[in-house]
N, C-alpha and C positions, 0 to 999 in steps of 0.2 A: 331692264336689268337692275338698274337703280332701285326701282320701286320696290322690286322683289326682293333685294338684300333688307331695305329697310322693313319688310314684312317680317321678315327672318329675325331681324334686331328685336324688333317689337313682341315676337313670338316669347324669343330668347327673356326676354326681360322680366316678362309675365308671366312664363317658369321659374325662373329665379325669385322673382319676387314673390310668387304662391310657396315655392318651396321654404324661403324664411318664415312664410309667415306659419307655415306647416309646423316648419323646427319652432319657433313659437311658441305656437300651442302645446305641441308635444314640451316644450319644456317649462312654459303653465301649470300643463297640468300633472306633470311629474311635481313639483313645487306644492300644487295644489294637493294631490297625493300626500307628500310627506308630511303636510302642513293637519292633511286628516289624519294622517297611520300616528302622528304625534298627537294629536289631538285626541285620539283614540286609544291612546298607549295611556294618556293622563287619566281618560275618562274611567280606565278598565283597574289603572292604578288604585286611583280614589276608592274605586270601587271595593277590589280586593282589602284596603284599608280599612272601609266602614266595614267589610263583614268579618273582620278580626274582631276591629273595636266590638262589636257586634256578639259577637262569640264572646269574647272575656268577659264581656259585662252581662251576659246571659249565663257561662259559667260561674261568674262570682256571686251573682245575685241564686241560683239552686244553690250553691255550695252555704252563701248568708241563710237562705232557707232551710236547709239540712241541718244545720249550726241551730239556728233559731229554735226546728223541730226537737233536736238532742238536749237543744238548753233546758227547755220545755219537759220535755219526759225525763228528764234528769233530775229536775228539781220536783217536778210534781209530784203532789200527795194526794192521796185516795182518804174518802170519808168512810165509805161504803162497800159492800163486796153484791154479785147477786148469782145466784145458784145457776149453773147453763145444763149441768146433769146432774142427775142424784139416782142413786141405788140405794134403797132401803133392805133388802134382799138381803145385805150382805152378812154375814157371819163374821163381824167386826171383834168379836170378842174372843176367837183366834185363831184368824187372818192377820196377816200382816202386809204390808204393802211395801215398795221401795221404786223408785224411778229406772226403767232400763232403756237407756236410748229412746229416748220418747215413747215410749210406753212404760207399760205399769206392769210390773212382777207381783202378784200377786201368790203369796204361800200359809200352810195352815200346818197344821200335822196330817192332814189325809192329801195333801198333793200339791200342784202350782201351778199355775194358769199366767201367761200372758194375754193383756186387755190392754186397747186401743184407750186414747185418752175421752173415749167417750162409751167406756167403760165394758166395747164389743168382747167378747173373748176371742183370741188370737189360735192360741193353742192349750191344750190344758194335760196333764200328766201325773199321775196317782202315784202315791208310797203311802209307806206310815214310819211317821217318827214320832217322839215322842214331845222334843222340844227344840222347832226345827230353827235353825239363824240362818241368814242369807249373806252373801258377799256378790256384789254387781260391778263390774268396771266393762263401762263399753257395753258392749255387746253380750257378753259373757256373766254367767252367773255359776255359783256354786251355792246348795242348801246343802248344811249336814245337820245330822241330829247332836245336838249337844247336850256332853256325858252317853251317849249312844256311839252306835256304830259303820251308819251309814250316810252314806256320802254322796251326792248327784250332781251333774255337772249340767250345764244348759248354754245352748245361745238365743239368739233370737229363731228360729227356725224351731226349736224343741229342745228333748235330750240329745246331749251326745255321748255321755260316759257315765258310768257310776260306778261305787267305790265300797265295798265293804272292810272294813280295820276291823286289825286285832287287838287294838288299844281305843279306850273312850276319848272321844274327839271334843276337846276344848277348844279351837280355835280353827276357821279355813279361809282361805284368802286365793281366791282369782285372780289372772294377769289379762291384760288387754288379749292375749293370745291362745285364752283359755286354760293354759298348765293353773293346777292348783296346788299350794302348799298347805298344809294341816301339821297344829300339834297337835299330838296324842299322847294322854296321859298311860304311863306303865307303869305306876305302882313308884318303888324307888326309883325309877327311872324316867324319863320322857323321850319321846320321840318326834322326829320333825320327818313326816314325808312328803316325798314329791311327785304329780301324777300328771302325766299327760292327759290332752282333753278329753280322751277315750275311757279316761281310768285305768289307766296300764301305769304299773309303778314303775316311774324312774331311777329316784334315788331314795334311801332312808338313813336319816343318824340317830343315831341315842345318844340322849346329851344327861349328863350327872347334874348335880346340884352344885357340887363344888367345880365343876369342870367341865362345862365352860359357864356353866349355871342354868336357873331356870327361865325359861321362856316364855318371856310376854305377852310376844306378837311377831308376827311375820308375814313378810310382803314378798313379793313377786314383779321383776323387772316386766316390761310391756310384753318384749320378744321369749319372754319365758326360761331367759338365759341363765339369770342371775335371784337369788334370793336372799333376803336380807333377812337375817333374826335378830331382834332385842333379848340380851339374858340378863337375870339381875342374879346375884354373889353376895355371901357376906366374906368381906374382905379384912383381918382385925376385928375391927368394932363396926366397919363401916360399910355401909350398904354400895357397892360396887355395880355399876353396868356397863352390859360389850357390848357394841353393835357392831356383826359378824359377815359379810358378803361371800355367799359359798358360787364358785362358778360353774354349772354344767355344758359349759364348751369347753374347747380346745384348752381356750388361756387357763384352765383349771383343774387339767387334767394332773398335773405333776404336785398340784400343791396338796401339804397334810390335809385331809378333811375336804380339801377343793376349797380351801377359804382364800379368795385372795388379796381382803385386807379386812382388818375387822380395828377398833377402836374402844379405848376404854375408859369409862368416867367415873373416876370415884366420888363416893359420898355423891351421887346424881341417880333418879331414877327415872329411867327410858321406857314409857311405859305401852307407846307407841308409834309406829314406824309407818312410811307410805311413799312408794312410788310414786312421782309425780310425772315421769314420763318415762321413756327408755333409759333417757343420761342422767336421769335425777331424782333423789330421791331427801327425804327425811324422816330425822328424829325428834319426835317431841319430845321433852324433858319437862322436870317439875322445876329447873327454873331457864327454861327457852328453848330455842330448837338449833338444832344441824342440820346442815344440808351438807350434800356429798354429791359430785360429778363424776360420773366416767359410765358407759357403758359395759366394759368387761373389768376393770380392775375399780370402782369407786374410790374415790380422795374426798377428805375435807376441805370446805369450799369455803364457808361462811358461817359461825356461830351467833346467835344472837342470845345475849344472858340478860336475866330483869331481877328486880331484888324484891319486886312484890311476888306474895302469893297468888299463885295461878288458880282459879277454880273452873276455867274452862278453857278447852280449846278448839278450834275447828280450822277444816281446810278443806282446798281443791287444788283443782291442776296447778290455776292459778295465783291462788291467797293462801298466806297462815294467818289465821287469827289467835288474839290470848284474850284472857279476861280476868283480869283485877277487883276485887274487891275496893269500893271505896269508901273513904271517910266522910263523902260528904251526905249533909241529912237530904238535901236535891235530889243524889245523883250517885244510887248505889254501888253504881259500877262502873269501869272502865275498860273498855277498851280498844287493842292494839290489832291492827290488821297490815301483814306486812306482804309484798312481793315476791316471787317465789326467788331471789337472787341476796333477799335479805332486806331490802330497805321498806319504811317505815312509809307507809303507804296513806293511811291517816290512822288520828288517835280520837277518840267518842266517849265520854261519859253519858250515861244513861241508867234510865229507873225503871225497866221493865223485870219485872217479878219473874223472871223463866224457870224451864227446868229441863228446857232441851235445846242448844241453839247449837244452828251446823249452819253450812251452806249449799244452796240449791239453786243450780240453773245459773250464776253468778251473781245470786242474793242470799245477805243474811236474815235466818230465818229465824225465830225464836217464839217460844209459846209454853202456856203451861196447860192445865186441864180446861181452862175457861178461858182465855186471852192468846193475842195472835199478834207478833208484829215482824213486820217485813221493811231492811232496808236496800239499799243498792248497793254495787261497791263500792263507793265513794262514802259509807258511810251516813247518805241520805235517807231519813223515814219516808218511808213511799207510805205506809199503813199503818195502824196500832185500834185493836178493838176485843169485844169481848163477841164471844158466840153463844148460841143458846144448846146445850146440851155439853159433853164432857169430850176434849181433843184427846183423841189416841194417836196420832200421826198428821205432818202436814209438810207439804214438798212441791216445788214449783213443776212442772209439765210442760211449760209452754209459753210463749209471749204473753203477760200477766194471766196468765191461767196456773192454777194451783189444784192438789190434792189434798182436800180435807176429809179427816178417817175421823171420825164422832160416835159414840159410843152408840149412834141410834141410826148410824149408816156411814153413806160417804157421798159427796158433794163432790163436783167440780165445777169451782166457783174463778168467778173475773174481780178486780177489783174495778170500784168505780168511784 
């Protein structure tokens, strides 16, 4: 009996003591566990750290790249141009070209053709005028015959309206949206009409000489809403201009004329006007410009006045440009390239002999019959050179691609 309890002891003991050394291990290796799941929590840590640091300095280094890239083509200047298409073919001598949404408006007096910048024909559409001008915004164009009396309206797809007047058409002007405005000369009188893109007449005014005067020029809001005419008056002794905003909505319904706010500068002549977008738009003047905001009722915003003679101006969506006359024997001319909200963006003296400078594709462009120079808009010379044969037209297309119209064809050349 003895023996047998002390088996029992011994048994007991060797369970007991297996089972500690059980719990033990089991709590080793729990231990052991969190000593990994921490060890692994650091590792994964680290990890997720390096591939931030990783990423930032992969982002920073494209973005120093990009930067570097922008510096580079920012500053850079072209020696050289070299021809990538040329059309000899063409009927330059009266053809006229203009840029339409990356492509080329191409018009004559026997018709107009849209052509690819590699000079394909798109579509093409016959008339006869006598002496045809164009007007391009966007998408949309308008050719009328000027001192004639027909009128065509276009987008990128073809025609879409045309217009015959009872009066000779001096001036036509497209909106982002297709409506066109036209003045039309009456004799003692003038007329200002207004056409949807089909050529169905909206509205017309006849405007006097002394009331509210004669008309310069006239623009067309994006949405087709609103139109803007420049008049000029002799007021006393002194030459008087209004710039008038007539409304074809709602907000215009009740007002005299549909004008709903018009502005007047004496001794100032406004000789040209231009939407810059929906809400904004300006006047150039012979000494600076106005700008005006609003979409249905336009305010003045911001004048800008200079005390030199102005002998050029240009613009876009984005820039006004002026151009000064200068005194120095260097550096005949100056000029002023501002923001469309009015500030003074940079100021250039320069010697290039021109006789047409605008803006194209967001460069300035300038050139005469023989010489061509191109800058950025900062102001920087990207190009300056002479060509062989005589320039009748010249206009950006494309990322440094240009259209060059030459009295012996037409080029589309790269600078290099």
């Amino acid at each position: 009996m003895a023996n047998t309890l002390k088996k029992i002891m011994r048994k007991r003991k060797k369970r007991k003591y297996a089972a500690e050394k059980a719990k033990q291990a089991k709590e080793q290796g729990r231990q052991n566990g969190k000593e990994y799941g921490n060890d692994y929590n650091k590792k994964r840590s680290r990890h997720k750290r390096n591939a931030v640091k990783r990423t930032i300095i992969t982002a920073v280094a494209v973005v120093a790249a990009i930067a570097a890239v922008g510096f580079y083509m920012e500053k850079r200047s072209y020696h050289n141009y070299k021809i990538v298409q040329s059309s000899e073919q063409e009927d330059v001598i009266s053809t006229s070209y203009v840029e339409m949404d990356g492509d080329i408006l191409r018009y004559s007096p026997d018709g107009v053709s849209l052509v690819s910048d590699k000079m394909n024909t798109l579509w093409s559409e016959t008339y006869q005028m006598q002496n045809p001008m164009a007007d391009v915004n966007g998408t949309r164009a308008v050719i009328a015959d000027k001192d004639g009396t027909e009128l065509e309206i276009y987008d990128k797809s073809g025609k879409t309206g045309s217009v015959t007047t009872s009066y000779s058409i001096i001036k036509a002007r497209v909106s982002k949206s297709g409506m066109v405005a036209a003045i039309l000369d009456g004799g003692d009188d003038t007329w200002i009409n207004f056409y949807s893109t089909d050529g169905s007449l909206i509205a017309e005014n006849q405007t006097k000489v002394d009331d509210p005067g004669y008309p310069l020029d006239v623009a067309v809001s994006d949405d087709g809403v609103v139109m803007m005419v420049t008049y000029q008056f002799v007021e006393g002794s002194d030459t008087t201009s209004y710039v008038a905003f007539y409304n074809f909505g709602d907000v215009g319904q009740n007002e005299d004329d549909r004008i709903v706010s018009g502005y007047k500068y004496e001794g100032v002549v406004v000789p040209q006007i231009q939407y810059l977008d929906n809400n904004q738009s300006v006047a150039l003047k012979d000494n600076g410009f106005t700008l005006y905001q609003g979409s249905q009722i336009p305010k003045e915003v911001k004048t800008v006045e200079v005390d030199q003679e102005i002998v050029s101006t240009f613009f876009d969506n984005d820039m006004i440009g002026l151009v000064f006359k200068n005194d120095s024997k260097d550096k005949q001319y100056t000029m002023e390239v501002y923001t469309t909200d009015g500030k003074l963006k940079f100021q250039q003296d320069f010697n290039i002999p021109y006789t047409t400078i605008k803006l194209s594709g967001g460069n300035i462009l300038m050139y005469n019959s023989s010489q061509m120079c191109v800058m950025n808009s900062r102001g920087v010379q990207k190009y300056v050179g002479s060509v062989d044969g005589t320039i009748k037209d010249f206009f950006k297309i494309g990322w440094n691609r240009y259209l060059l119209v030459l009295d012996s064809g037409v080029d589309v050349i790269k600078l290099s």
